[in-house]
C-alpha positions as CSV (number, residue, x, y, z in Angstrom):
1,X,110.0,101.4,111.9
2,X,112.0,104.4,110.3
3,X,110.1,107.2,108.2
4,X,112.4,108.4,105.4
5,X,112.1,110.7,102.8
6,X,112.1,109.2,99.9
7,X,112.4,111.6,96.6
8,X,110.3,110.6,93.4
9,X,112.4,111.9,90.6
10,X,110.4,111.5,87.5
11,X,111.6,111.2,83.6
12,X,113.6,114.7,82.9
13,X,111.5,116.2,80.0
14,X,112.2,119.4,77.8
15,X,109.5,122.0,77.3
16,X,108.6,124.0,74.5
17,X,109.2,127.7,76.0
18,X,112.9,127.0,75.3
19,X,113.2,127.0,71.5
20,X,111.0,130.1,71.0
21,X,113.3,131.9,74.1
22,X,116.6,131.1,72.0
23,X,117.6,127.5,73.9
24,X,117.7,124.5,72.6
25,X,115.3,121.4,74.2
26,X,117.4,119.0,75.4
27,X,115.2,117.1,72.9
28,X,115.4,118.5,70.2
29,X,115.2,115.4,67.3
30,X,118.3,116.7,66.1
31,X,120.4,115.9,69.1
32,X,121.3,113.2,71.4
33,X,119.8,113.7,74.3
34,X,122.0,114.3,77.8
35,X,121.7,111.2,80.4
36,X,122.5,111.4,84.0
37,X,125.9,110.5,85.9
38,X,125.3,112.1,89.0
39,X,121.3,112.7,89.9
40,X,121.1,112.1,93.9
41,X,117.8,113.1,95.7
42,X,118.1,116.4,97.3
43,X,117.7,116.5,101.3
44,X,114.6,116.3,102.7
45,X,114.0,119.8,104.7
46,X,113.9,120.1,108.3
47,X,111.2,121.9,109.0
48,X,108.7,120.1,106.1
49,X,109.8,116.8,107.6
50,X,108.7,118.0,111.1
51,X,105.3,119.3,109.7
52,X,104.7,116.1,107.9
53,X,104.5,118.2,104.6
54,X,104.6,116.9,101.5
55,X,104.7,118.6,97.7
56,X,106.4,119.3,94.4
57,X,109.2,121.4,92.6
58,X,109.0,122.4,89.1
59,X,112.9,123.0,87.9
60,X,113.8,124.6,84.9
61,X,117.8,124.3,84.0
62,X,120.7,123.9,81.3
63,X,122.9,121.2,80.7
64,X,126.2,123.1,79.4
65,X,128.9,121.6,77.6
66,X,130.7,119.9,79.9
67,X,127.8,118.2,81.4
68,X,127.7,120.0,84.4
69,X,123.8,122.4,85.2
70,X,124.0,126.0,84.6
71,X,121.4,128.2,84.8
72,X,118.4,127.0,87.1
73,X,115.0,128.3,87.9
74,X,112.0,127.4,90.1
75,X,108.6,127.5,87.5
76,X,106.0,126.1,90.4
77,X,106.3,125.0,94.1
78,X,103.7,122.9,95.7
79,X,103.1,123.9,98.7
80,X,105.1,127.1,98.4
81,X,107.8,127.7,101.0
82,X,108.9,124.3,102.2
83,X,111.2,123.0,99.2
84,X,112.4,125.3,96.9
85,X,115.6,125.9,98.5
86,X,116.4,121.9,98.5
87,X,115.5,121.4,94.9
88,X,117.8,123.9,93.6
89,X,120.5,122.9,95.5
90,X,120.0,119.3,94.3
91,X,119.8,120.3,90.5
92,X,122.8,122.4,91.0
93,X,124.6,119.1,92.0
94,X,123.7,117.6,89.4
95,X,125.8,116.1,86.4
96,X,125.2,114.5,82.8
97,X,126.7,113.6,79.8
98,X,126.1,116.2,77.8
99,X,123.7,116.3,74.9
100,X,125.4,116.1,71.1
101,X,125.0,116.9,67.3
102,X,126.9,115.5,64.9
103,X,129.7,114.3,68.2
104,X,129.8,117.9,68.8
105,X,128.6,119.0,72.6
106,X,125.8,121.1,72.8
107,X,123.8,123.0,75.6
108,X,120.4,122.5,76.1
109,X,117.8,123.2,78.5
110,X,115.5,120.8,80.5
111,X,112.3,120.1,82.7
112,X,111.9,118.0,86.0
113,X,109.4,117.9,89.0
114,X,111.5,116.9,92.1
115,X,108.3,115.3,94.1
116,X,109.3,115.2,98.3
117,X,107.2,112.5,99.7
118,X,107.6,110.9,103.3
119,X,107.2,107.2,103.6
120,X,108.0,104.3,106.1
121,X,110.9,102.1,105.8
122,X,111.8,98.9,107.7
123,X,115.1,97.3,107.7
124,X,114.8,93.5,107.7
125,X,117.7,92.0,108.9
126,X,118.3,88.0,109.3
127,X,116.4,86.9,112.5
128,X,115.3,90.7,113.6
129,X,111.8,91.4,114.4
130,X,109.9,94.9,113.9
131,X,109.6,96.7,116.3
132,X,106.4,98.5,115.4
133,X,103.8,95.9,116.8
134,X,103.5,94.6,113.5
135,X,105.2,91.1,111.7
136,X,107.7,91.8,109.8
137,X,108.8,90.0,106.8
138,X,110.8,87.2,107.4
139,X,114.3,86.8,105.8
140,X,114.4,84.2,103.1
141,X,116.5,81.1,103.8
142,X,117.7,81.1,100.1
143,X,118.6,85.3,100.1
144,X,120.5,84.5,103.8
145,X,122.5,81.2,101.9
146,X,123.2,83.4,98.9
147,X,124.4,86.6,100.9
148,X,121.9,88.2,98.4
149,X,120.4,92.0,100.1
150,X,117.5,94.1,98.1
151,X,114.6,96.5,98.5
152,X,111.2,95.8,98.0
153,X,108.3,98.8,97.9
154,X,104.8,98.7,97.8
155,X,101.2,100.1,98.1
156,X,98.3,98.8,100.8
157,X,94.9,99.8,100.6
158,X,93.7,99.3,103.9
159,X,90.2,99.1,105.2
160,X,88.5,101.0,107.6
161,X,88.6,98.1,109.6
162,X,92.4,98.1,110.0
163,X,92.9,95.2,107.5
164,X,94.7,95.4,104.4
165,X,92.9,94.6,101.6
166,X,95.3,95.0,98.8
167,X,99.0,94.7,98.5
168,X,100.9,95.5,95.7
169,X,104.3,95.8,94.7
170,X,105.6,98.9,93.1
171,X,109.4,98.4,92.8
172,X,111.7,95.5,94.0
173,X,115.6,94.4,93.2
174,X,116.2,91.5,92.7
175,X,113.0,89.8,91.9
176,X,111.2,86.7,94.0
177,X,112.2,85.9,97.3
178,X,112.5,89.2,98.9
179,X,108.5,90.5,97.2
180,X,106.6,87.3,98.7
181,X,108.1,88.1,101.9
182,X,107.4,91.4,102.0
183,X,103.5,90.5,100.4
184,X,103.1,87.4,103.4
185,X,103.9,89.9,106.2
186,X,101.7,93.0,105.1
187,X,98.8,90.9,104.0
188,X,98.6,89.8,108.0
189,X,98.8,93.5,109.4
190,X,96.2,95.2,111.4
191,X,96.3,98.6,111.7
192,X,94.5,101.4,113.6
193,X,90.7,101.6,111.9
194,X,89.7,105.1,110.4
195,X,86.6,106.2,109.2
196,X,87.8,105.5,105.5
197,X,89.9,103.5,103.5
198,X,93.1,104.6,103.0
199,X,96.5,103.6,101.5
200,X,99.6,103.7,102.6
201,X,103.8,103.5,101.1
202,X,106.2,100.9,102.6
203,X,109.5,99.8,102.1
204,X,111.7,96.7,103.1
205,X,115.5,96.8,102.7
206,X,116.6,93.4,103.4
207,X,120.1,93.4,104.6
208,X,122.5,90.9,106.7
209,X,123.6,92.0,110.1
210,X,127.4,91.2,109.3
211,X,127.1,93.6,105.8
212,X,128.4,97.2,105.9
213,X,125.8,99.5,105.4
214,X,124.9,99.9,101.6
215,X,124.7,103.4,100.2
216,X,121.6,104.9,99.2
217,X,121.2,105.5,95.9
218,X,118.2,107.3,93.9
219,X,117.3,105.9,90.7
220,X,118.3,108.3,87.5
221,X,115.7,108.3,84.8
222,X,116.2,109.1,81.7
223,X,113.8,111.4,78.9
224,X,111.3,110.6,77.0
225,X,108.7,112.4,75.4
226,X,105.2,111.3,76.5
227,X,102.6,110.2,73.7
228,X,100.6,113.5,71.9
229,X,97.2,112.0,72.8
230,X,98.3,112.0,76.4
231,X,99.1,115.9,76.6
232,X,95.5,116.3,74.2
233,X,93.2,114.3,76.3
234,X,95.6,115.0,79.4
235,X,95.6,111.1,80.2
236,X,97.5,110.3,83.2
237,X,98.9,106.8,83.7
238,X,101.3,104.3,84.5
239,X,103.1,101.1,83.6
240,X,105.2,98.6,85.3
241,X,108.5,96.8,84.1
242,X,110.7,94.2,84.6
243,X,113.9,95.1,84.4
244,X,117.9,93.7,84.0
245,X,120.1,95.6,85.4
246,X,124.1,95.4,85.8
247,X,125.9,95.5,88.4
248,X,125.7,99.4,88.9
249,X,122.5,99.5,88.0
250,X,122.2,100.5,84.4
251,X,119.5,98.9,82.4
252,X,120.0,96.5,80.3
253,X,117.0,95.4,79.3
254,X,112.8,95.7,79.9
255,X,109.8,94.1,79.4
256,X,105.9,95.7,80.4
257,X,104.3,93.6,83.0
258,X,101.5,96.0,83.8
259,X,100.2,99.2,82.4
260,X,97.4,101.4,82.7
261,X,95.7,102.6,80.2
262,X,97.0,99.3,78.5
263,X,99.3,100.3,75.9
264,X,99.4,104.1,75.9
265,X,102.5,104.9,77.7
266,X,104.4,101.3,77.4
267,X,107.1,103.0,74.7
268,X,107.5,105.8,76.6
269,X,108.4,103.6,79.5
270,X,110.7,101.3,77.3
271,X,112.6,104.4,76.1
272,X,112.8,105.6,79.6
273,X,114.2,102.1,81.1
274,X,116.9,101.9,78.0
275,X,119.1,105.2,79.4
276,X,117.8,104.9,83.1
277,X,119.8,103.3,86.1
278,X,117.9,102.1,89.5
279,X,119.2,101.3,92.9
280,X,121.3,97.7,92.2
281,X,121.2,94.4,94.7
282,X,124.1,93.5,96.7
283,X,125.5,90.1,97.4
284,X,128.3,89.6,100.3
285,X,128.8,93.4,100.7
286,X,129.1,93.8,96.3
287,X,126.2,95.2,94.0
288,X,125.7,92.7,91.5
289,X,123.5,92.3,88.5
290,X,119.7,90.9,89.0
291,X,116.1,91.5,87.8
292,X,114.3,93.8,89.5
293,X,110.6,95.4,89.4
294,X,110.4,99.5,88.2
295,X,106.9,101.4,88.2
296,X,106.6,104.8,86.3
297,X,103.7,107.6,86.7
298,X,102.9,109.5,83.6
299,X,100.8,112.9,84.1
300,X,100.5,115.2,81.0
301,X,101.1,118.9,83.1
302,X,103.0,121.7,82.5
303,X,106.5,120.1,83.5
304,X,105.7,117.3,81.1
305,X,103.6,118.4,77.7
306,X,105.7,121.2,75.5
307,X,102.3,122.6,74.6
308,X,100.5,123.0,78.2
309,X,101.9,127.0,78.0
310,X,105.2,128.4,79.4
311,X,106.3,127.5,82.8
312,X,109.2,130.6,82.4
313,X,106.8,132.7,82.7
314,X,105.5,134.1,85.9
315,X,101.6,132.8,86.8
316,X,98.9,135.2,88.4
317,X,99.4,135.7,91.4
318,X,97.4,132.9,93.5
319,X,96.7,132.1,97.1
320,X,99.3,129.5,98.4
321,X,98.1,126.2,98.9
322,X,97.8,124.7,102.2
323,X,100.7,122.6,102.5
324,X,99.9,119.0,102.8
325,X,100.1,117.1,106.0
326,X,100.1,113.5,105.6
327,X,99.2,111.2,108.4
328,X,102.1,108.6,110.0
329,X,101.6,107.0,107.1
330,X,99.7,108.0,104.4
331,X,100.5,107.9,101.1
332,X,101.8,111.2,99.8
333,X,101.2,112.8,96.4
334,X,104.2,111.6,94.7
335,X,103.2,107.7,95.5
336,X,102.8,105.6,92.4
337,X,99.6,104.4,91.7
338,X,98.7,101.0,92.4
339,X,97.9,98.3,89.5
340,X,94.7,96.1,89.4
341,X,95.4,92.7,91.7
342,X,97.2,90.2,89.7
């Protein structure tokens, strides 16, 4: 068993401080808004990963002309210290198609919170067996026949015990054979008891041991504006899709499956999924087109409601938080939440 990094790059969402400071939001009504081309993860630092740190990055930047990010500026670091440094050098990387009015290009200025979370991740390869103590899911006979390889990602709860009480699955491409795999091994796990429950992130990539390695690949999300009674009542939620994708990943179509609070966020999510592109499966060695699961977190802060005050402007000065040290594997701040059994 492997711990990775893996980045939770949330929706990309304008705030209001840029229009009254002379930029344009990169969502302005009147334009269409910039997607992302090039949106990688940035590296996962050194020293946090050795400290078992975990935490956020608020990013303030502009999309110029020709798509490429201009001007970029930390508004909030979680702990401070650990990953400022990596999320501007990702952003800075970054590309897009740029945002236009009338077919004309236009710059614009955006939000994103770059979340660095550590997680476990097993490789399941035809006839291997983990090496952790634990089963590990078994390779389906119909995946192996097809040549078909995927990812599946989910939440436990587990009991104080060391049993896990609830499994569920949080993202998954393609669909079916590779989730009940991954669900029949984890539901069979004992792990070390604590004095409390406590959950925990996995991840299976299912791969054949004759297949080149397959590149990672972060999923690019598009924006969307969250719902106004979310940023009033600050309502936090999230909803699940089901997804078609093409070949390199683009969306091609969603449908809700789960959300929570029911209804709140689901066209939020929808307008997300529409411009968005996720990791794609891979059969013989080729991504190819499939139906996969997607799960996105909604949170009405400052990087995410126009009106929660201006992250361009420098806070009071506070204490720094204690960074965050997660145990071998807890789940870290930027986990997605799990859904109700079902």
């Amino acid at each position: 068993m492997l711990r990775r990094a893996l980045l939770a790059l949330p929706l990309v969402l304008a705030g209001g401080p840029a229009a009254a400071s002379g930029w344009t939001s990169c969502l302005d009504s009147s334009l269409e808004p910039p997607a992302p081309v090039e949106r990688e993860a940035p590296p996962y630092p050194e020293s946090a990963r050795l400290a078992n740190a975990e935490g956020s990055v608020e990013v303030s930047f502009t999309v110029l002309r020709t798509g490429d990010v201009g001007w970029v500026r930390i508004t909030r670091a979680e702990p401070s210290g650990f990953f400022e440094q990596a999320a501007l050098d990702g952003v800075r990387a970054w590309r897009f198609t740029p945002a236009m009015r009338a077919g004309t290009p236009i710059e614009c200025r955006l939000k994103t919170r770059v979340r660095f979370t550590l997680a476990d991740v097993a490789t399941v390869r035809a006839g291997s067996a983990n090496d952790d103590g634990l089963p590990s899911p078994s390779y389906p006979a119909a995946a192996r026949e097809a040549r078909l390889e995927g990812y599946v990602e989910l939440t436990l709860t587990v009991a104080p015990d060391g049993h896990v009480a609830r499994t569920e699955v949080t993202a998954a491409m393609p669909r079916g054979e590779f989730e009940r795999a991954a669900l029949t091994a984890v539901k069979s796990w004992r792990l070390p008891p604590a004095a409390e429950p406590r959950e925990l992130r996995r991840r299976f990539d299912f791969s054949l041991p004759d297949s080149p390695p397959r590149p990672q690949s972060a999923s690019l999300l598009a924006a969307a504006p969250l719902p106004s009674v979310a940023c009033q009542e600050r309502l936090s939620g999230w909803v699940r899709l089901e997804v078609d994708a093409d070949a390199e990943g683009r969306i091609l179509a969603a449908r809700v499956v789960a959300a929570e609070p029911a209804g709140l966020f689901d066209a939020t999510a929808l307008a997300i999924a529409r411009r968005s592109r996720i990791a794609p499966a891979w059969r013989d060695g080729h991504p190819v087109a499939a139906t996969g699961l997607l799960t996105l977190a909604f949170s009405p802060d400052s990087s995410s409601c126009p009106d929660a005050g201006s992250s361009d402007r420098h806070s009071a000065p506070r204490p720094s938080p204690t960074p965050r040290v997660s145990g071998a594997r807890e789940r870290g701040p930027g986990s997605i939440p799990p859904a109700p059994p079902g």
